[in-house]
C-alpha positions, 0 to 999 in steps of 0.5 A: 500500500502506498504511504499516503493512500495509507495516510489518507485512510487513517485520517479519514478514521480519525475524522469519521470519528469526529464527525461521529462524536460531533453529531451526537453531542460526545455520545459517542466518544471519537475514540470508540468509533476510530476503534471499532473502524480500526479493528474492522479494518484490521480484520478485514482489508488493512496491512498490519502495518498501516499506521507505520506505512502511514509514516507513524512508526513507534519511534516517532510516536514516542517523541511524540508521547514526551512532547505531549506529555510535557506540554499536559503537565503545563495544563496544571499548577502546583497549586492544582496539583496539591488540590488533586489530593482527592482525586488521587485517592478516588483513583486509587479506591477505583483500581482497588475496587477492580482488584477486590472484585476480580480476586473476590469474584473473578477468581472463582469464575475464570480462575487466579491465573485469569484473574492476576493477569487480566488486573495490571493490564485492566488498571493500566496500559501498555507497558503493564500489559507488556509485564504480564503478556511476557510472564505469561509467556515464560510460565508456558501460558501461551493463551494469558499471555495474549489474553494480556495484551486483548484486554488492553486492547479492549478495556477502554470500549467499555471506558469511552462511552461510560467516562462520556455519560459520567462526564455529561452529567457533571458538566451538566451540573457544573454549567447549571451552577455558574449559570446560577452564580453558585460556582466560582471560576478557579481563576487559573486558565488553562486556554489562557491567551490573556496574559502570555508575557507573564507566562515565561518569567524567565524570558520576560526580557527577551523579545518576543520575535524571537520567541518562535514556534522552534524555540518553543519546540526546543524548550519543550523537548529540553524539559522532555529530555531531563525527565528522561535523564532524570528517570534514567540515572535514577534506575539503578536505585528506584524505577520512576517512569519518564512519563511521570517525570515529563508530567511533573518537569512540565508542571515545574517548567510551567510554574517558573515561567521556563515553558508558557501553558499549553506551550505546544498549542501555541507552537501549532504542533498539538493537533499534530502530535495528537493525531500521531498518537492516536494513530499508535494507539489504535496501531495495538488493535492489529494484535486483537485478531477474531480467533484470538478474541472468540477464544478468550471472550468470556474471560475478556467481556466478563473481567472487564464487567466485573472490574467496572462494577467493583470500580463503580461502587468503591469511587461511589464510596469515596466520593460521599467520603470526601463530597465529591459528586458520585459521576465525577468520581466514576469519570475519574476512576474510568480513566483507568481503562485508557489513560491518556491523550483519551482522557483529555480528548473525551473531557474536551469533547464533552465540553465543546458538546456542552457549550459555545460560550468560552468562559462556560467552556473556561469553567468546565475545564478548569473543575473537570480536566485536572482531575481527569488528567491527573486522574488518569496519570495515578492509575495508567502511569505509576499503579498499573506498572507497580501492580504488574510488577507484584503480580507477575510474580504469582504466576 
């Protein structure tokens, strides 16, 4: 296949998606869609490698990840992240409610064997699905082992449109008390464009003519490389992923007027690297073939059920615990199942379907996108990995 007929075909997944997602106000989230047409494609005319014969092979993409990941931890403040302390502990109430019902459950249906390794990669991505896949497979479980990379593949079908109907209903909500006057913006923008000279402190003699979309890039591929660096030299005594660190460098970089906000945007690049990182994402679905999902489906559909009720009842706890309203808790919970960029495009979906009005749209992103972003952060990136760490070990 030619690479821009190759081209030509993913995009146009991506914006069936988006139309989609458009003309149902986010009730179909664009990310089911483009998956459901990947997987189709996959099973049906699609190369393999598509999406590298696209120009989007791994190397590319993982640029692409330090970039975006980066240029996300410039959406939050110290200040925000020190507020996400509830979020952080709803996430973590959510992965153990997965745990609690699959070991309390799951077990006796599909067995500990099923149940250890569908849980790292149910809670996480792909890195925890790799882990448990590769013990599998040296444990001689030839069908866990793909059972380990299928749920991850499948996990967030269930997660996109739960995460759009939980999110609709808080916004709902959230729009009803600004309109009222009950609710108070934050005052912290995270679309700022109203005060980009007091953003980057730290060039504030510098003229702006020279502060380009490649010194912009530049800036930001700095800070991505000492998360890096950092993460590296910190490997031999304790293993910190890059990911984490380019969340928390960037959130630093942003706070001491090193880095703007949303400093990619203003480079033009995010819709860019977006679109790449989709693109790898739905690259994963090849691996899900129809034999391999027909033999594993029972265990498959029913740990994802099972993980969703157990995750849906402790973050309703946890919620009435700390007061936090019962659909933003199972929203920040269900980004377990994906992680990012989902978690950001579904919440902004979900926003732009909402309302027109910018300062509406300013309101619902400020309550709803830390906690989602953060949220997502705490289970895919750093739970998931540690989990998989501990349960490769049973098998």
């Amino acid at each position: 296949m030619p690479q821009m007929l190759a081209l030509v075909i993913v995009i146009a997944i991506l914006f069936i998606g988006d139309f989609v997602s458009t003309r149902t106000k986010a009730w179909i989230p664009s990310v089911f869609v483009s998956a459901v047409l990947f997987i189709i494609g996959y099973w049906t005319f699609f190369p393999t490698e598509i999406v590298s014969t696209a120009g989007v092979p791994p190397v590319v993409a993982v640029m692409m990840i330090y970039l975006l990941i980066t240029n996300m931890g410039t959406l939050l403040s110290i200040k925000q992240l020190k507020e996400q302390w509830k979020t952080i502990l709803i996430s973590i109430s959510g992965i153990i409610g997965i745990i609690a019902a699959l070991l309390g459950v799951g077990t006796f249906l599909f067995g500990f064997q099923t149940v250890v390794v569908a849980i790292p990669p149910l809670v996480g991505g792909l890195v925890s699905a790799l882990i448990m896949s590769d013990g599998a497979a040296n444990a001689g479980l030839t069908t866990l082992s793909v059972f380990a990379i299928v749920i991850y593949v499948m996990q967030g079908f269930a997660g996109y449109p739960l995460t759009s109907i939980a999110l609709k209903k808080e916004g709902k909500m959230l729009l009803e008390k600004f309109r009222k006057g009950e609710l108070i913006p934050t005052g912290q923008a995270t679309t700022s464009s109203e005060e980009p000279e007091e953003e980057l402190k730290m060039f504030r003699k510098m003229p702006a003519k020279y502060n380009t979309s490649y010194f912009k890039f530049f800036r930001l591929a700095l800070v991505g490389y000492l998360a890096y660096l950092v993460s590296t030299l910190l490997a031999p005594i304790v293993t910190i992923s890059p990911y984490v660190l380019c969340l928390l460098f960037g959130i630093i970089a942003a706070s001491v007027g090193f880095l703007e906000r949303q400093v990619l945007q203003k480079a033009n690049g995010f819709g860019l690297c977006i679109m790449v990182l989709m693109l790898f994402v739905f690259d994963a679905l090849k691996k899900a073939t129809p034999s391999m999902i027909m033999e594993i489906l029972y265990p498959l559909i029913g740990t994802i059920i099972l993980g969703v009720i157990g995750m849906y009842i402790f973050s309703l706890i946890i919620g009435k615990v700390l007061k936090v309203s019962k659909h933003m808790a199972f929203a920040i919970s269900l980004t377990a199942l994906y992680g990012f960029p989902a978690d950001y495009i579904i919440t902004n979906e979900v926003i732009n379907s909402l309302t027109q009005d910018e300062k509406e749209r300013k309101v619902l992103t400020d309550q709803m996108l830390p906690s989602m972003l953060v949220g997502g952060f705490i289970s895919v990136t750093i739970v998931s990995v540690v989990l998989a760490g501990i349960f490769v070990g049973f098998l």
